[in-house]
N, CA, C and O atoms as a Tinker XYZ file with bonds, in Angstrom:
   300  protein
     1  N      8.470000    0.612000   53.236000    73     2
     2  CA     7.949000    1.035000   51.952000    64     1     3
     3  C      6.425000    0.893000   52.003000    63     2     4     5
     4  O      5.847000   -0.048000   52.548000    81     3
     5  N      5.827000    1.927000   51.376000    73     3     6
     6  CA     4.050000    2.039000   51.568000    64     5     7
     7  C      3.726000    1.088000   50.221000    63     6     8     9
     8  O      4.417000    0.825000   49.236000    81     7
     9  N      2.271000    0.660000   50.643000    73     7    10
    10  CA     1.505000   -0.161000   49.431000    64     9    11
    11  C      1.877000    0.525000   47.985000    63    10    12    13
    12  O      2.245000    0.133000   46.878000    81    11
    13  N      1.528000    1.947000   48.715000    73    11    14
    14  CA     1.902000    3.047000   47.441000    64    13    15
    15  C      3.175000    2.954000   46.458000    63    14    16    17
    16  O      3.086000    2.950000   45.230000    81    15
    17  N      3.943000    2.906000   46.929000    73    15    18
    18  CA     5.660000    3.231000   46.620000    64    17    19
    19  C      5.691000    1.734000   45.571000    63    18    20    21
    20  O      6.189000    1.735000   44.445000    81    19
    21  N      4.991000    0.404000   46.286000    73    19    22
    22  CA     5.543000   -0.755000   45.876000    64    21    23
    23  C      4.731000   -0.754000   44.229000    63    22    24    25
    24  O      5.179000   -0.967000   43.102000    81    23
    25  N      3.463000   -0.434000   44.698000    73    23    26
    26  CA     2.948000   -0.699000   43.344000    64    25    27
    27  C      3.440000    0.455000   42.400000    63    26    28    29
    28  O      3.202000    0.191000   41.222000    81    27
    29  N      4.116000    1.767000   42.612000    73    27    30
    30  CA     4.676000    2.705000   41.640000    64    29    31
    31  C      5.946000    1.748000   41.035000    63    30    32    33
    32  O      6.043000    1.521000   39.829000    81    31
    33  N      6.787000    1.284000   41.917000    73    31    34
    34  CA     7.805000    0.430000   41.371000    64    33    35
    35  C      7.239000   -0.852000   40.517000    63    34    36    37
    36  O      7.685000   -1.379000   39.497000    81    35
    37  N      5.991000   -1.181000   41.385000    73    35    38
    38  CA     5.698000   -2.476000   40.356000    64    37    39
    39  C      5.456000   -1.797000   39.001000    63    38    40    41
    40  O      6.075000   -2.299000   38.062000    81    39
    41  N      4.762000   -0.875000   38.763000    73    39    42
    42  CA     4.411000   -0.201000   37.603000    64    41    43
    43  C      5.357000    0.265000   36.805000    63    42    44    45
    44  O      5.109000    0.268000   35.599000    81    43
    45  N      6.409000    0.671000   37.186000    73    43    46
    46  CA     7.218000    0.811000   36.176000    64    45    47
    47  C      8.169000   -0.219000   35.624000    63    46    48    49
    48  O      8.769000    0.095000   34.596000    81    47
    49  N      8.425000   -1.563000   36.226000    73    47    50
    50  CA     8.950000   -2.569000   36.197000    64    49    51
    51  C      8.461000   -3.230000   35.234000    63    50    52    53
    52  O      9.275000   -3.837000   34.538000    81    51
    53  N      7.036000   -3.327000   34.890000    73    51    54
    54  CA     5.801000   -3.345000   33.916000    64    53    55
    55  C      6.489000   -2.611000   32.515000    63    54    56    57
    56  O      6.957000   -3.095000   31.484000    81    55
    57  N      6.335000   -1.390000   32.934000    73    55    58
    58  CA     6.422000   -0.951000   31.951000    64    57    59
    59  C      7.915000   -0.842000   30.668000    63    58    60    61
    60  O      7.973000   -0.678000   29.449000    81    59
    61  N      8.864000   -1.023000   31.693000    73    59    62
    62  CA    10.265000   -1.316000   31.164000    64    61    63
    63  C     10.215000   -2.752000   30.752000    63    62    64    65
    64  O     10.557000   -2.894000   29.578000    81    63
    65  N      9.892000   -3.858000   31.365000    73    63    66
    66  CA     9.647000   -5.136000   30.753000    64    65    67
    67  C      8.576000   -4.896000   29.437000    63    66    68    69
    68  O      8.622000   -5.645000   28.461000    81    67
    69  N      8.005000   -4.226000   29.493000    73    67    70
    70  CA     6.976000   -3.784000   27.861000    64    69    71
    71  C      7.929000   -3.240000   26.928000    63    70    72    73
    72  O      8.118000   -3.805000   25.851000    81    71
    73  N      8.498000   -2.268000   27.225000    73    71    74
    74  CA    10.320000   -1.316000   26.311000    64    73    75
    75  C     10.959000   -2.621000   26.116000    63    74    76    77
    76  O     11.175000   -2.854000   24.927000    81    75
    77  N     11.307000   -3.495000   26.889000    73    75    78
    78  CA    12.339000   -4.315000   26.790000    64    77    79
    79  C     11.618000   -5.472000   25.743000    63    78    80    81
    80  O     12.342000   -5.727000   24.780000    81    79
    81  N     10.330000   -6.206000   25.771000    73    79    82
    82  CA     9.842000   -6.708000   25.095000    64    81    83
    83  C      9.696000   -6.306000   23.598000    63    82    84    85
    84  O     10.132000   -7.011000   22.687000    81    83
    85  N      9.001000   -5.032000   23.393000    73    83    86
    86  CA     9.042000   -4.558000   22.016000    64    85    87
    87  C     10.589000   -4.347000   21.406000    63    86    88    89
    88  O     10.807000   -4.582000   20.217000    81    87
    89  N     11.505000   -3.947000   22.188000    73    87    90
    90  CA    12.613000   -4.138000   21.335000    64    89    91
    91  C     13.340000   -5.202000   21.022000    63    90    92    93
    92  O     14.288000   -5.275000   20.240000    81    91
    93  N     12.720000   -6.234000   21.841000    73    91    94
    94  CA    13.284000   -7.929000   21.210000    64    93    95
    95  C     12.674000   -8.355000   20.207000    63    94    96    97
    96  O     13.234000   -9.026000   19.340000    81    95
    97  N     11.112000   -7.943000   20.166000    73    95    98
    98  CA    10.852000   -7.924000   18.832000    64    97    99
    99  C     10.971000   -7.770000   17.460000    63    98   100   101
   100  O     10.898000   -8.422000   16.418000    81    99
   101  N     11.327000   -5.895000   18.145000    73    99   102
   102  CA    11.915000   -5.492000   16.400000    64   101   103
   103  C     13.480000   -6.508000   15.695000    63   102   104   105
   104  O     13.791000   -6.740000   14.527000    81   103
   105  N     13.964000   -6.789000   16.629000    73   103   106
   106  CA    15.168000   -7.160000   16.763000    64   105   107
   107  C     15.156000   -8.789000   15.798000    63   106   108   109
   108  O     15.765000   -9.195000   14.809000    81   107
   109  N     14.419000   -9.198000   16.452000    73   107   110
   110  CA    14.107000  -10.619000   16.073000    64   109   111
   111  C     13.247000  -10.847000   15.054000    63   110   112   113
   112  O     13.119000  -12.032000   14.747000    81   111
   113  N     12.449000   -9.835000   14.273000    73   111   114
   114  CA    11.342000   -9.882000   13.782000    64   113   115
   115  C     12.174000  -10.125000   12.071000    63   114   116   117
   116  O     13.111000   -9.504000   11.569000    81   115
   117  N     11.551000  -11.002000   11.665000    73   115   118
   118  CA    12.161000  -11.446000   10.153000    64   117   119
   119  C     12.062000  -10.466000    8.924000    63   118   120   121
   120  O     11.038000  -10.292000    8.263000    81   119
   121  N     13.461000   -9.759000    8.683000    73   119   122
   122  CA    13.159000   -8.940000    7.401000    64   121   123
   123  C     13.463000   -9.372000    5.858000    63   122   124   125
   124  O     14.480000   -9.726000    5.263000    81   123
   125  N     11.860000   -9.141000    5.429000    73   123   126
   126  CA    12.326000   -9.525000    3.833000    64   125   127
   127  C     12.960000   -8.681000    3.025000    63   126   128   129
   128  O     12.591000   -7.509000    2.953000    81   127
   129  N     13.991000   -9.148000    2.313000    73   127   130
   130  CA    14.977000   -8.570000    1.379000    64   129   131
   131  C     14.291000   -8.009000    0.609000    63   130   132   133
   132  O     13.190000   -8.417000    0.238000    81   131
   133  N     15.090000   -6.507000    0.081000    73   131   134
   134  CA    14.234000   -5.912000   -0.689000    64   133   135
   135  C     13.706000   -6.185000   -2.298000    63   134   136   137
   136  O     12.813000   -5.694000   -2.989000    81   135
   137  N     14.574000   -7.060000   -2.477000    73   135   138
   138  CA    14.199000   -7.679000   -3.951000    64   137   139
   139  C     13.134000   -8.738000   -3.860000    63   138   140   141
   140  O     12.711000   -9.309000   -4.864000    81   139
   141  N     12.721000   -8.983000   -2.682000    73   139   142
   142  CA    11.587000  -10.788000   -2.585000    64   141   143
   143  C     10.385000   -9.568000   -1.978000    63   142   144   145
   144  O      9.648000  -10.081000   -1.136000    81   143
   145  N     10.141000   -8.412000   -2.191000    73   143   146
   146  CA     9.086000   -7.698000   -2.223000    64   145   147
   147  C      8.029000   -7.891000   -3.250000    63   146   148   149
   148  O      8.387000   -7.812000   -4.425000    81   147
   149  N      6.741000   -8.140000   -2.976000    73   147   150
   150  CA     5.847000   -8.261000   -4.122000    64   149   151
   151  C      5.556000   -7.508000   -4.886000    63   150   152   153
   152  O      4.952000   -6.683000   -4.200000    81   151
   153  N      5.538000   -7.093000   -6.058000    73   151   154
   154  CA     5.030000   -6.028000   -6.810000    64   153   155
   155  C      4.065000   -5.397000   -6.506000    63   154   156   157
   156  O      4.015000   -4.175000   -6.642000    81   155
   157  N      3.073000   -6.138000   -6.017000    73   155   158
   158  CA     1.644000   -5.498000   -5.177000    64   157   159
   159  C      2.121000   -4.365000   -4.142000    63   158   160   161
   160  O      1.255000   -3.604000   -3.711000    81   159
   161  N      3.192000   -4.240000   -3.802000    73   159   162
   162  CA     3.340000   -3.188000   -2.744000    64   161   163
   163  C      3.989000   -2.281000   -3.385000    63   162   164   165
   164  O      4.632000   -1.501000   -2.682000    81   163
   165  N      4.032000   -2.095000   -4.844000    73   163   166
   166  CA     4.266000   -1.025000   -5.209000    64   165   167
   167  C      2.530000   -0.208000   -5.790000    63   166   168   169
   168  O      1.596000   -0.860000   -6.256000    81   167
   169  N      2.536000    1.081000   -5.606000    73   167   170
   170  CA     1.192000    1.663000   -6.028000    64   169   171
   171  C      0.985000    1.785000   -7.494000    63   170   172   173
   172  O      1.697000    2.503000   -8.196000    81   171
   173  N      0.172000    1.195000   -7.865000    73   171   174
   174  CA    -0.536000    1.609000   -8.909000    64   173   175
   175  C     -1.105000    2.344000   -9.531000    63   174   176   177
   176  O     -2.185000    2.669000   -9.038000    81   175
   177  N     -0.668000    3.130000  -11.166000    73   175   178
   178  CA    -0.976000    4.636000  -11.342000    64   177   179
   179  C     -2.512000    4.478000  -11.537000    63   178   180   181
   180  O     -3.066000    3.605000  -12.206000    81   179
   181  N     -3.171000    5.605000  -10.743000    73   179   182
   182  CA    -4.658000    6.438000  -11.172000    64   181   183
   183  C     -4.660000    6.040000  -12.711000    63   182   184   185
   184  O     -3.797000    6.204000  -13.574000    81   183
   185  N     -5.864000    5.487000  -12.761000    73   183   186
   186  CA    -6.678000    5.478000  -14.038000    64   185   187
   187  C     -7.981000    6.308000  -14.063000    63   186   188   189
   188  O     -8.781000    6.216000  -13.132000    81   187
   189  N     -8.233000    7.232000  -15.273000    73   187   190
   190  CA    -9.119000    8.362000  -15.326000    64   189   191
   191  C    -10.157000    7.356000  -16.077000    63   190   192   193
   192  O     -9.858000    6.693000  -17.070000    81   191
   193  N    -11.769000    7.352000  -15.263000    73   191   194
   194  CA   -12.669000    6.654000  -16.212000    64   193   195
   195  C    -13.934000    7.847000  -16.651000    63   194   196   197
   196  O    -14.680000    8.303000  -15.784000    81   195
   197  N    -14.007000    8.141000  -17.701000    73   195   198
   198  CA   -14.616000    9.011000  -17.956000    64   197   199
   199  C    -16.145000    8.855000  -17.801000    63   198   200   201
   200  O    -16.578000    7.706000  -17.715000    81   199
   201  N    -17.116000   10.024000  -17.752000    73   199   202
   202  CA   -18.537000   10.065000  -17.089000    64   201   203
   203  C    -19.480000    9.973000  -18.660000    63   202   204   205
   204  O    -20.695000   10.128000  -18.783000    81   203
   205  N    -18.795000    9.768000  -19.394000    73   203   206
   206  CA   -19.893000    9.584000  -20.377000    64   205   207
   207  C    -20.320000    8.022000  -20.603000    63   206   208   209
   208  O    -19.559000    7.055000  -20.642000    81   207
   209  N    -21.569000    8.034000  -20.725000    73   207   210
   210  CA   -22.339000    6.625000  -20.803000    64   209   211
   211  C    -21.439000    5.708000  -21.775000    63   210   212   213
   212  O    -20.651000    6.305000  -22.508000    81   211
   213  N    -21.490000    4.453000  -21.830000    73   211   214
   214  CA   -20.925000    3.508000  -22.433000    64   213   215
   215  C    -21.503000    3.118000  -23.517000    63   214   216   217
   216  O    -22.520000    2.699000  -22.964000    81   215
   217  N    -21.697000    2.900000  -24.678000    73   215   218
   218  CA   -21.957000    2.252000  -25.772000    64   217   219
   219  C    -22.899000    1.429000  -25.421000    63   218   220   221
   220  O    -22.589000    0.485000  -24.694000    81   219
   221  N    -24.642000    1.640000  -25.975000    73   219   222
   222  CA   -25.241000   -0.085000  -25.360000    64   221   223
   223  C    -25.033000   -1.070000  -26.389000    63   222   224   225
   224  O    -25.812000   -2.023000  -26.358000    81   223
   225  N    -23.962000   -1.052000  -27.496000    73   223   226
   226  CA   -23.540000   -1.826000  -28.442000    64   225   227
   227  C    -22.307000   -3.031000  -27.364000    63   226   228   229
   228  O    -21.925000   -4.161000  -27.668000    81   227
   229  N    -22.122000   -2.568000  -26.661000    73   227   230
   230  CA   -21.067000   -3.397000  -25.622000    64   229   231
   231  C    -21.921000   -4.499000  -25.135000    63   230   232   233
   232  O    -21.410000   -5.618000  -25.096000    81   231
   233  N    -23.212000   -4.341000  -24.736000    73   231   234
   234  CA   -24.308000   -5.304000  -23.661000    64   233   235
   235  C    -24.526000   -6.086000  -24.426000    63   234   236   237
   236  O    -24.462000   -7.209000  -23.927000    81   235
   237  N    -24.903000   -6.083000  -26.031000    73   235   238
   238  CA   -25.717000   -6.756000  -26.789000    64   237   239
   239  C    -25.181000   -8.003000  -26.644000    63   238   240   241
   240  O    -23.985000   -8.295000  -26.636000    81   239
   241  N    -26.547000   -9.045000  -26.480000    73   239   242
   242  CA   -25.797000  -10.312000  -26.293000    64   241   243
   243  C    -25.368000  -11.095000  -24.739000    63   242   244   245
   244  O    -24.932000  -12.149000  -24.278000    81   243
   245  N    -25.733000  -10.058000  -24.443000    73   243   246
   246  CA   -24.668000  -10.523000  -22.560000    64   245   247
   247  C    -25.933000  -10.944000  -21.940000    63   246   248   249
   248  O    -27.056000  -10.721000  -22.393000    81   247
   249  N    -25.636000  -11.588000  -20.837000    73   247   250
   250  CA   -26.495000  -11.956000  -19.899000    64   249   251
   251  C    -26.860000  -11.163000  -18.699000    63   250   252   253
   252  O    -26.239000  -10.102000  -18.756000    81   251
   253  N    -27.537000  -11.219000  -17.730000    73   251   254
   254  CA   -28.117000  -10.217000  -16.642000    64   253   255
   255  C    -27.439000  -11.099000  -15.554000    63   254   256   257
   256  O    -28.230000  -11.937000  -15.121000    81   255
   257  N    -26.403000  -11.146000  -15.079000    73   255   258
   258  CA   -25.872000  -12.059000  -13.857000    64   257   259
   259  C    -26.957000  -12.256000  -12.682000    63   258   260   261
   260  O    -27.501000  -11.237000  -12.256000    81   259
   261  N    -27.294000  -13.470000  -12.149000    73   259   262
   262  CA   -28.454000  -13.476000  -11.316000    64   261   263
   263  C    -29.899000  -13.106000  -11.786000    63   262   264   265
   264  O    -30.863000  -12.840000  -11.069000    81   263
   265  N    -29.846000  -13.142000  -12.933000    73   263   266
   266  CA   -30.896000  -12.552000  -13.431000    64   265   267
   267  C    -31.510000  -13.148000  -14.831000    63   266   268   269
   268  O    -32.474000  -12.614000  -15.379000    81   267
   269  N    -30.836000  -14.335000  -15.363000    73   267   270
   270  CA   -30.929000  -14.926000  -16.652000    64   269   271
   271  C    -30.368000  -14.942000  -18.025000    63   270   272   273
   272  O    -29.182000  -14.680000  -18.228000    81   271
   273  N    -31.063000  -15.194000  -18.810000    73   271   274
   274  CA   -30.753000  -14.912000  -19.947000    64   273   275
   275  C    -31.803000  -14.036000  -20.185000    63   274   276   277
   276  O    -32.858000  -14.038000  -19.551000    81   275
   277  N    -31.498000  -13.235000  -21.160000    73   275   278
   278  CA   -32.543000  -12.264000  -21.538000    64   277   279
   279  C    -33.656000  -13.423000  -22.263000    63   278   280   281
   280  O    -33.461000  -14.638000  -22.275000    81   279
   281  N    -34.645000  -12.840000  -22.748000    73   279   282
   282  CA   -36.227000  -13.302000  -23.393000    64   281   283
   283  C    -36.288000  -14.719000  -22.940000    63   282   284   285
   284  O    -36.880000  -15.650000  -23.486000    81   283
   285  N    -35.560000  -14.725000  -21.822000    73   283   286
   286  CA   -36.068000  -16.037000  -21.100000    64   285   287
   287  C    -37.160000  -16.293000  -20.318000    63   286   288   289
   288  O    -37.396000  -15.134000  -19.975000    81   287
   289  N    -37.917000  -16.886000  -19.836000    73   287   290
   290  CA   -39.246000  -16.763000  -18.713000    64   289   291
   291  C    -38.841000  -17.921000  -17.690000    63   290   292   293
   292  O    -38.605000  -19.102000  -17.946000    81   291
   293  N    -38.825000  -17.242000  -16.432000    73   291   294
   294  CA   -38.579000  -18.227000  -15.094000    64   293   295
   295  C    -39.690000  -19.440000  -15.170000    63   294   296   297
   296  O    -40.858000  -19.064000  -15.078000    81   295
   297  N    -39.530000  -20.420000  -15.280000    73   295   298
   298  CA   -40.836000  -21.435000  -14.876000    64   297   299
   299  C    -41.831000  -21.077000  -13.392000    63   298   300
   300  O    -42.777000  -21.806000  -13.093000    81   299
């Protein structure tokens, strides 16, 4: 048998031990019941947010995050 021949056999020996590996996996791999599914993996409907400006009656009062309180002065 040539260097050639051995490493074609080694190579596929490889590669069937890889087939044979992934299907012990699936096999063995722990399935959660379909009721202990999180709600998170169901999708959530599209919400439409519309392009018109927001009320600046909403801000009044609020703070600037990272940024202070309003009519405040940094020392």
């Amino acid at each position: 048998m040539s260097q050639q021949d051995e490493l074609d056999a080694v190579r596929r020996s490889l590669d069937e031990l890889a087939r044979k590996v992934e299907q012990l996996e699936r096999r063995t791999a722990p399935q959660p019941p379909e009721r202990a599914r999180p709600a998170a993996a169901q999708p959530l409907p599209m919400v439409a947010i519309p392009d018109a400006p927001y009320d600046s009656a909403l801000w009044t009062d609020s703070d600037d995050e990272g940024l202070g309180a309003r009519g405040r002065r940094a020392p």
